[in-house]
KEFI-914867 format. One record per residue (C-alpha): residue number from 1; y, x, z. Coordinates in pm, 1 decimal. Each point is the difference from the previous one (the first is absolute). Layout:
# KEFI-914867
<NUM; <Y; X; Z>>
...
***
This chain:
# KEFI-914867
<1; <14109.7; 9725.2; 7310.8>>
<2; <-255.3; -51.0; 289.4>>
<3; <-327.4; 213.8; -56.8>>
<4; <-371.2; -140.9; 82.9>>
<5; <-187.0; 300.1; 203.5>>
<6; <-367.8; 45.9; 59.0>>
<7; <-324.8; -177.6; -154.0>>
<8; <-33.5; -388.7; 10.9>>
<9; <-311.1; 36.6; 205.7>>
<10; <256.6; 175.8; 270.0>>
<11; <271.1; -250.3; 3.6>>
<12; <-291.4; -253.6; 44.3>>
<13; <-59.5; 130.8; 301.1>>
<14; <71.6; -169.1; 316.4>>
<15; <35.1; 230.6; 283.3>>
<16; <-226.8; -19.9; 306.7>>
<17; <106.6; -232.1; 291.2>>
<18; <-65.4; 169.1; 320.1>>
<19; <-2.8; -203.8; 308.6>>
<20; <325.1; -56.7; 177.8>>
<21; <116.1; 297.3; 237.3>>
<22; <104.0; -167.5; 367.9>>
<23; <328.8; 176.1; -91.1>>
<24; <105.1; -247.5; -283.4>>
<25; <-147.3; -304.4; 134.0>>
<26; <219.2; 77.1; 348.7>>
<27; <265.2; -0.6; -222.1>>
<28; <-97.7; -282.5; -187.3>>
<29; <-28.7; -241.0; 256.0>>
<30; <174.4; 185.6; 266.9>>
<31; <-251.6; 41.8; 222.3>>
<32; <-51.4; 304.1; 273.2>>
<33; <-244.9; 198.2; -183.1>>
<34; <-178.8; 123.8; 321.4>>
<35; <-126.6; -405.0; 6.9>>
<36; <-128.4; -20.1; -363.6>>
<37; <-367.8; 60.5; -71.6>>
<38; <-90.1; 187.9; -340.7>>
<39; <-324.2; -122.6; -109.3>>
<40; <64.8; 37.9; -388.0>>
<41; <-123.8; 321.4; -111.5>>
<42; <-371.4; 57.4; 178.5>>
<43; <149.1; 301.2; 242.5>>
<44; <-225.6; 104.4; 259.7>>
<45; <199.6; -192.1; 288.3>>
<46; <-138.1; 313.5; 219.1>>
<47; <195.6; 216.3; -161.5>>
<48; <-59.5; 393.8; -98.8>>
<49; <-238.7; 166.1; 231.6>>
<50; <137.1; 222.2; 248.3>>
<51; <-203.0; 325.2; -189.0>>
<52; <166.6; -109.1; -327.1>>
<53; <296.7; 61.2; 231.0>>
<54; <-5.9; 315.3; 156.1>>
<55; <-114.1; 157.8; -344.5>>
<56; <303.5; -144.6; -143.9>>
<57; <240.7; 144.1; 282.1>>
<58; <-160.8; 343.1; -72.7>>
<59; <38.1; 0.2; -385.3>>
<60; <345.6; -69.2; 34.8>>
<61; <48.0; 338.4; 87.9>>
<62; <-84.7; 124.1; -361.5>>
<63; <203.3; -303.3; -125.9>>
<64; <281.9; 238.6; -221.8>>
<65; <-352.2; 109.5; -234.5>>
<66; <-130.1; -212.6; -286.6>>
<67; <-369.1; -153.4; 135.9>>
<68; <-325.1; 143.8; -104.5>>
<69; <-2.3; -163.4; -402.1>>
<70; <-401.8; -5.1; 56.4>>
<71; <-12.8; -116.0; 313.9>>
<72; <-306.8; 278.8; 112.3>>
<73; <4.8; -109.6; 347.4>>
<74; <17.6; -380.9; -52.7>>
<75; <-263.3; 40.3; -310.5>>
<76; <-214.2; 231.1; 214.0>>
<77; <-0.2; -331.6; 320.0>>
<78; <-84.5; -242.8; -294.1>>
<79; <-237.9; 201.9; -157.9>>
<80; <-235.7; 48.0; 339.3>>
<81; <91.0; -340.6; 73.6>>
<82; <-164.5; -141.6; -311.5>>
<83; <-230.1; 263.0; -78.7>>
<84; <127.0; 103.8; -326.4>>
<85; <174.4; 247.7; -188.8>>
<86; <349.8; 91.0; 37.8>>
<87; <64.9; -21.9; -308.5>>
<88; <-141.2; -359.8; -13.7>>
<89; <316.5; -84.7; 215.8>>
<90; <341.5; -112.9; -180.3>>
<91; <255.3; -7.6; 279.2>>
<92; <263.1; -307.6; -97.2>>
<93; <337.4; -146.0; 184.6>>
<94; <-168.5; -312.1; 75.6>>
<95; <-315.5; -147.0; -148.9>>
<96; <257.2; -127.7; -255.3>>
<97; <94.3; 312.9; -98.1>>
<98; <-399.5; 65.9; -103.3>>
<99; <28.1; -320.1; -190.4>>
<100; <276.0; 73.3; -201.4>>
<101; <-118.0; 327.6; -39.9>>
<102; <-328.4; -124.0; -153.2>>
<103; <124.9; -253.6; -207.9>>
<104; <252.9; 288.7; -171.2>>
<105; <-276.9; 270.6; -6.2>>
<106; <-261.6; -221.6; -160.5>>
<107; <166.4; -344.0; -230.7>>
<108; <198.2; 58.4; -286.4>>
<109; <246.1; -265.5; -157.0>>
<110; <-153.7; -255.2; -136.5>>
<111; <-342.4; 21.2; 177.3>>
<112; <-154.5; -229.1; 253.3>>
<113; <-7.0; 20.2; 353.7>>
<114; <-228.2; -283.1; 171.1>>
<115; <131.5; -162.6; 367.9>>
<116; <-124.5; -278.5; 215.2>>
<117; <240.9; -295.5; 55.6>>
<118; <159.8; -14.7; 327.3>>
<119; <-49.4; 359.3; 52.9>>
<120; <237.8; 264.6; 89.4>>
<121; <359.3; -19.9; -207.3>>
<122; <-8.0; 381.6; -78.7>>
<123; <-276.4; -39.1; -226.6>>
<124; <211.1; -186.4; -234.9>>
<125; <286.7; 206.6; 41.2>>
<126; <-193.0; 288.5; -24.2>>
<127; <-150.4; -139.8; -302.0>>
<128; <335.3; -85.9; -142.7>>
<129; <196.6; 325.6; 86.2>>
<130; <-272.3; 149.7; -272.1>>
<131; <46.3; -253.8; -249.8>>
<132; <-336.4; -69.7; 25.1>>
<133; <-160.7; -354.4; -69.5>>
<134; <-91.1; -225.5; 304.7>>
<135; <-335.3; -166.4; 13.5>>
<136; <18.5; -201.0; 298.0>>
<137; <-306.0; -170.0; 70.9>>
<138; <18.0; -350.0; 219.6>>
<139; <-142.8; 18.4; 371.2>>
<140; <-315.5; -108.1; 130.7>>
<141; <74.4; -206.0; 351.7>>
<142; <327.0; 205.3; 47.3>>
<143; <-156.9; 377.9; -114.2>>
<144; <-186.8; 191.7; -259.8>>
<145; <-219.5; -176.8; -222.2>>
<146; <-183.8; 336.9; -118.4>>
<147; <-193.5; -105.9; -245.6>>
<148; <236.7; -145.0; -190.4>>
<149; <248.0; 275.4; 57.4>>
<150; <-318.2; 203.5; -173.1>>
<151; <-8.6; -239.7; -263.9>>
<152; <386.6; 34.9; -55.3>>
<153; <-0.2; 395.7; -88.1>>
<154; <132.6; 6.8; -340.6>>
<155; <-111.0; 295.2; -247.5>>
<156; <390.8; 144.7; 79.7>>
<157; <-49.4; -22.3; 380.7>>
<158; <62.9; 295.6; 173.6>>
<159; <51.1; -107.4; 376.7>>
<160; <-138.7; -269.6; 278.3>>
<161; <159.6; -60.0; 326.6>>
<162; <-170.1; -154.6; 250.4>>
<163; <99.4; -46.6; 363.0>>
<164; <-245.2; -3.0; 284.7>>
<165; <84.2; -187.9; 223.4>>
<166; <239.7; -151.7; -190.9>>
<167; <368.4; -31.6; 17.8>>
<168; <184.6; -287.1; 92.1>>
<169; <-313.1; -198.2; -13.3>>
<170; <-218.6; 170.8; 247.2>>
<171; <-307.0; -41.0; -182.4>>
<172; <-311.8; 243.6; -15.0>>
<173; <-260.2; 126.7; -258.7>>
<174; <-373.0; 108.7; 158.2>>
<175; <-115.5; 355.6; -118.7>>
<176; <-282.6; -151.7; -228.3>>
<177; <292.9; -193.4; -173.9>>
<178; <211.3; 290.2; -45.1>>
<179; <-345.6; 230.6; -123.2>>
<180; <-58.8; -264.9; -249.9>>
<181; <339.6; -6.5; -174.8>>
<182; <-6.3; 391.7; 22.3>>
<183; <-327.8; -3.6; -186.3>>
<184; <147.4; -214.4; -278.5>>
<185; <339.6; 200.7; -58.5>>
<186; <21.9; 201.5; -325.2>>
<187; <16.3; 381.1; 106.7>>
<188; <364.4; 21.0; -180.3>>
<189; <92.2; -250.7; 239.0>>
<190; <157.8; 158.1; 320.5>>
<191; <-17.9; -248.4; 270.5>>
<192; <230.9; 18.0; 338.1>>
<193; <-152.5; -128.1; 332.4>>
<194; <293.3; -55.3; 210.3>>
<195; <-143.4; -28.0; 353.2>>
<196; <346.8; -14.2; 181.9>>
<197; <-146.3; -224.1; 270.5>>
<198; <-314.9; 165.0; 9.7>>
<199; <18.6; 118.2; 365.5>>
<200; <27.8; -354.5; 100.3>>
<201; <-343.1; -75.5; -100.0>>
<202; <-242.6; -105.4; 292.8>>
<203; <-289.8; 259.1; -24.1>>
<204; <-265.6; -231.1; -143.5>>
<205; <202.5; 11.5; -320.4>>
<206; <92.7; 337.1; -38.9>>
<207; <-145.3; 180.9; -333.2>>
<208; <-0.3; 340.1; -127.1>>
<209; <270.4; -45.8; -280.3>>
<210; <-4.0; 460.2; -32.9>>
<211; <-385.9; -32.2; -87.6>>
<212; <88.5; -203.9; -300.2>>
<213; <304.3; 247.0; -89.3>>
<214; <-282.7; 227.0; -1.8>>
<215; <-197.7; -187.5; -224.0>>
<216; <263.5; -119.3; -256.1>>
<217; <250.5; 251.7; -148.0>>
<218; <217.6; -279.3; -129.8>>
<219; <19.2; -157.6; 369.4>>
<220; <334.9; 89.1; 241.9>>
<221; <10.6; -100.5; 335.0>>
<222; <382.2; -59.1; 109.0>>
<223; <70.5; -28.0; 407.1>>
<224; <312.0; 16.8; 221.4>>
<225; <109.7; 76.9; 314.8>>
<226; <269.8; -272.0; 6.9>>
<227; <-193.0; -229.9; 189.0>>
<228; <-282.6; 21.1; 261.4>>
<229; <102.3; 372.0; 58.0>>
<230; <414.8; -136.6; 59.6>>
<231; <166.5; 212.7; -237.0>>
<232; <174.9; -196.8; -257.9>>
<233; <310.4; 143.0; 44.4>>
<234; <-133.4; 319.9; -106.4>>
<235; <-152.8; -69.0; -292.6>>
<236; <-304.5; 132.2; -68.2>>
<237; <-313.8; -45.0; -190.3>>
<238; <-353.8; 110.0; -147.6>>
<239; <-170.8; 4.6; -312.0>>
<240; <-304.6; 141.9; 27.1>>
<241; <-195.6; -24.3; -337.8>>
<242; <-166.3; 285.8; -201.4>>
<243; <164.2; 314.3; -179.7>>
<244; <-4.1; -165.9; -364.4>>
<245; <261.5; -244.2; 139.9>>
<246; <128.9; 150.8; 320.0>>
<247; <129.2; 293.6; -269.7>>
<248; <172.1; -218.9; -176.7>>
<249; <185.6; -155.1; 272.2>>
<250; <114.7; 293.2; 103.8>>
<251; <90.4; 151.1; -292.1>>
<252; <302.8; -340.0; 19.4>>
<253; <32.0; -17.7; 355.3>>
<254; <356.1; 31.0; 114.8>>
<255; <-30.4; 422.6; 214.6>>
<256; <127.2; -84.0; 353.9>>
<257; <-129.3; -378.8; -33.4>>
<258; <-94.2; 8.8; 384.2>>
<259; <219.2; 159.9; 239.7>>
<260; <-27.2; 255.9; 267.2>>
<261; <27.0; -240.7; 244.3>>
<262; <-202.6; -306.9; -122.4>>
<263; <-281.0; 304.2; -64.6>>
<264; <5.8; 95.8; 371.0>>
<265; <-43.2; -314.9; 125.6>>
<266; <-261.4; -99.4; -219.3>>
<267; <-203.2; 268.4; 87.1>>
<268; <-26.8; -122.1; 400.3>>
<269; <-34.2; -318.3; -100.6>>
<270; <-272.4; 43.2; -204.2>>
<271; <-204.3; 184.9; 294.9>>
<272; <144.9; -264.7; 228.5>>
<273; <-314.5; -249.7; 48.0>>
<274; <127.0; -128.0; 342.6>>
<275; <279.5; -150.0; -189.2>>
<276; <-163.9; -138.8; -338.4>>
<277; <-272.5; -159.2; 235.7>>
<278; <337.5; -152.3; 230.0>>
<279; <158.2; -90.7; -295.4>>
<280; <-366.4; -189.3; -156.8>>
<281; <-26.0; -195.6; 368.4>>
<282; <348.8; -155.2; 56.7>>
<283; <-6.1; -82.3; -388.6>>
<284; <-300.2; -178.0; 90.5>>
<285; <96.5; -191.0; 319.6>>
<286; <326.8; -87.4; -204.4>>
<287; <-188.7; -141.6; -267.8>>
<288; <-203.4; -222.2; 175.8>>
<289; <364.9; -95.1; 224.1>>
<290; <128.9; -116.5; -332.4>>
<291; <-290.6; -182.7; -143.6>>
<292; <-55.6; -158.7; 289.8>>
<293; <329.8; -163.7; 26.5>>
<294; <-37.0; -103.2; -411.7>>
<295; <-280.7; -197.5; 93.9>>
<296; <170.1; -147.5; 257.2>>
<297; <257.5; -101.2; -205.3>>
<298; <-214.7; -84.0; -265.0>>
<299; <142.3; 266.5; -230.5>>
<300; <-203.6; 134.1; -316.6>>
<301; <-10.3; 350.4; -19.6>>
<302; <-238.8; 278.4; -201.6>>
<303; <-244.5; 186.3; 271.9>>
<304; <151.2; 378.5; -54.7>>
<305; <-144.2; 306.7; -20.5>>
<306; <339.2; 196.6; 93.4>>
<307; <263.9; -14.3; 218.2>>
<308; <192.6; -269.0; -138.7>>
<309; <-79.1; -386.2; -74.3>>
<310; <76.8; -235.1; -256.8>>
<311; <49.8; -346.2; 132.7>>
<312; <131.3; -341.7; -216.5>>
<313; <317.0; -106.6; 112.4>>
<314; <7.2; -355.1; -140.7>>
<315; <-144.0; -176.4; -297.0>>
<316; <327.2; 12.2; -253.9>>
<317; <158.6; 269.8; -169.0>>
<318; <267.5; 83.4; 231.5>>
<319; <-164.6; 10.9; 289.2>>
<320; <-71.9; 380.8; 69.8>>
<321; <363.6; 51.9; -71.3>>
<322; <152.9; -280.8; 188.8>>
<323; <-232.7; 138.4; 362.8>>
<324; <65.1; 313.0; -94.2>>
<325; <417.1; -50.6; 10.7>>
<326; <-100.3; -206.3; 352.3>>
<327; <-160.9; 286.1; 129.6>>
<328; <238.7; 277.0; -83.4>>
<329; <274.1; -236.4; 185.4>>
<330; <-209.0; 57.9; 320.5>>
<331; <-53.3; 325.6; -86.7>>
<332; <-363.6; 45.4; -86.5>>
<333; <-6.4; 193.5; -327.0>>
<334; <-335.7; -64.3; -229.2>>
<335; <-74.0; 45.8; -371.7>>
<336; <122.4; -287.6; -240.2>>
<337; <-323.9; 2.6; -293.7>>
<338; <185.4; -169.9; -274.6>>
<339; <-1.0; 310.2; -250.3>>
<340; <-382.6; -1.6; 19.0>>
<341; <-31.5; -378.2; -116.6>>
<342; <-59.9; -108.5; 352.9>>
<343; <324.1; -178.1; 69.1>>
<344; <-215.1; -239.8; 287.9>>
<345; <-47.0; 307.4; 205.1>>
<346; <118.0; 242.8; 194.9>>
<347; <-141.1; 345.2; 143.3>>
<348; <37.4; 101.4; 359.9>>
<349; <-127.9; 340.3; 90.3>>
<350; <-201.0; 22.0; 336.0>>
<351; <204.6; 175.1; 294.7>>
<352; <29.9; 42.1; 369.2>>
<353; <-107.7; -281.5; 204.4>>
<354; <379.1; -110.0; 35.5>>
<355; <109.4; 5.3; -322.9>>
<356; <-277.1; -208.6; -85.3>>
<357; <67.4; -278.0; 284.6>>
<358; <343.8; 22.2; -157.8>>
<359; <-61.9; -95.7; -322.8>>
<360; <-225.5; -245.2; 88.2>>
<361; <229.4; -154.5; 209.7>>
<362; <242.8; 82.3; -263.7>>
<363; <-187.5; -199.1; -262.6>>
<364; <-84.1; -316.5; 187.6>>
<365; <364.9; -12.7; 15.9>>
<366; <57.1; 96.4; -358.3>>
<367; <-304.0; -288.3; -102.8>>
<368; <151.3; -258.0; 205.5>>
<369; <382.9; 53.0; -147.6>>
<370; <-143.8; -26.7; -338.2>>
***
């Protein structure tokens, strides 16, 4: 007799894709994997910083003791950093981890959670792991329609996502925009900025997302480390929101969530500005590299806030699967955009100058075989 375990909204679940590791696609296609170019999963192609380094090698040495479970040091960096309490800080593995967290600290079955579409596929799983009720709200030009996402809270919503910039499109909400939806949210509402790309903004568009944490208690501010700062393969992320829902999150937080190591390092890197400002200029001169050679090949594409960029592969259905197979034969390893409802495209994250010449070159091959 064969047994059915867990909820239906679990078994619905399908489980996050993560870009291909140069490992398997070696293997794959039995390629050298020193020759293959990863630009799936918006790394920093610089690496971790040489202080995230050093701090690492001398935390090791306390390796055999369980990490600090409040993370004093790390919390006391963010909290001068950002000017706000420590206990305004929620330390997460990964920015996922703070999204899961919320969506388990503040939805219960049954209630609403609103998303945009094409935004980031851990909203809906977060929103599904919960049991919750997804109110996905259609895009605006590839991002966040706002007011309409407003006009979609239903009297049993508990949570909004939004993403700025977004992710896989690239797209980006001004600070008025964002003020205006904030204004309009019920206060039982908790909202989650998720400014994973936030670093990547040019200057003239930065905004003061902690002054509105300090203006709306029902507001939480989720960022990472994964990307501009090069430490995705530590996991580690912020939530910085007030005490009525940073308590909360910690009361579920897993202790131990970010480890010794991954709490060293992010405490250089976070006092490294050399390196986030190194990181912001060749993420620049590799964005304009790419676009560049779009419009020379007269490829559509979404202007991007991030370090990543959507581009349309070809007009049918199977295209962004069909260039994407071409390109992984040569080696070049981008993000296939199917899952999202984008099938057409395909998202290449920005890196070194070489990789970039090599997936362009990569692509004009993969366009022409196809």
């Amino acid at each position: 007799m064969s047994h059915v375990f867990g909820p239906d909204y679990v078994r619905a679940i399908a489980p996050y894709q993560a870009g291909k590791p140069i490992s398997e696609v070696a293997r794959e296609f039995g390629l050298d994997e020193s020759s293959i170019v990863k630009l799936a999963s918006n790394e920093n192609p610089l690496g971790m910083p040489d202080s995230a380094r050093k701090a690492m090698a001398r935390a090791i040495e306390d390796i055999g003791r369980y990490p600090d479970a409040n993370g004093f040091e790390l919390k006391r960096v963010v909290s001068a950093k950002y000017g706000v309490p420590e206990d305004w800080v929620t330390l997460g593995n990964g920015s996922n981890d703070i999204l899961e967290i919320a969506a388990h600290a503040f939805v219960q079955p049954g209630q609403s959670v609103v998303y945009s579409e094409y935004s980031f596929a851990v909203y809906p799983l977060a929103t599904q792991a919960v049991g919750a009720r997804a109110i996905m709200v259609p895009a605006k030009q590839f991002g966040h329609d706002l007011p309409a996402m407003a006009d979609a809270i239903a009297p049993d919503t508990r949570l909004v996502f939004i993403a700025n910039p977004n992710n896989p499109t690239g797209t980006f909400l001004p600070a008025a925009e964002i003020e205006a939806f904030l204004k309009r949210v019920p206060p039982h509402v908790v909202v989650v900025l998720d400014e994973a790309y936030n670093e990547y903004l040019a200057q003239e568009l930065q905004y003061d997302s902690i002054a509105w944490v300090r203006q709306y208690p029902n507001l939480l501010v989720s960022r990472t480390l994964s990307k501009a700062y090069g430490l995705a393969g530590l996991r580690v992320g912020l939530g910085i929101a007030q005490p009525v829902l940073t308590d909360l999150l910690n009361r579920i937080r897993q202790p131990f969530n970010v480890n010794s190591l991954a709490q060293a390092a992010a405490v250089a890197a976070l006092t490294d500005a050399e390196f986030l400002a190194r990181s912001a200029r060749v993420n620049s001169e590799g964005y304009a590299q790419l676009t560049e050679a779009f419009r020379a090949m007269d490829i559509e594409f979404i202007p991007s806030y991030g370090n990543f960029i959507l581009f349309r592969a070809g007009a049918d259905d199977d295209a962004g699967a069909r260039v994407n197979l071409a390109l992984l034969k040569q080696g070049v390893i981008v993000r296939p955009v199917g899952s999202y409802g984008l099938p057409q495209w395909l998202r290449v994250s920005i890196g070194l100058p070489e990789e970039n010449a090599a997936f362009i070159n990569a692509l004009k091959k993969a366009l022409q075989k196809t």
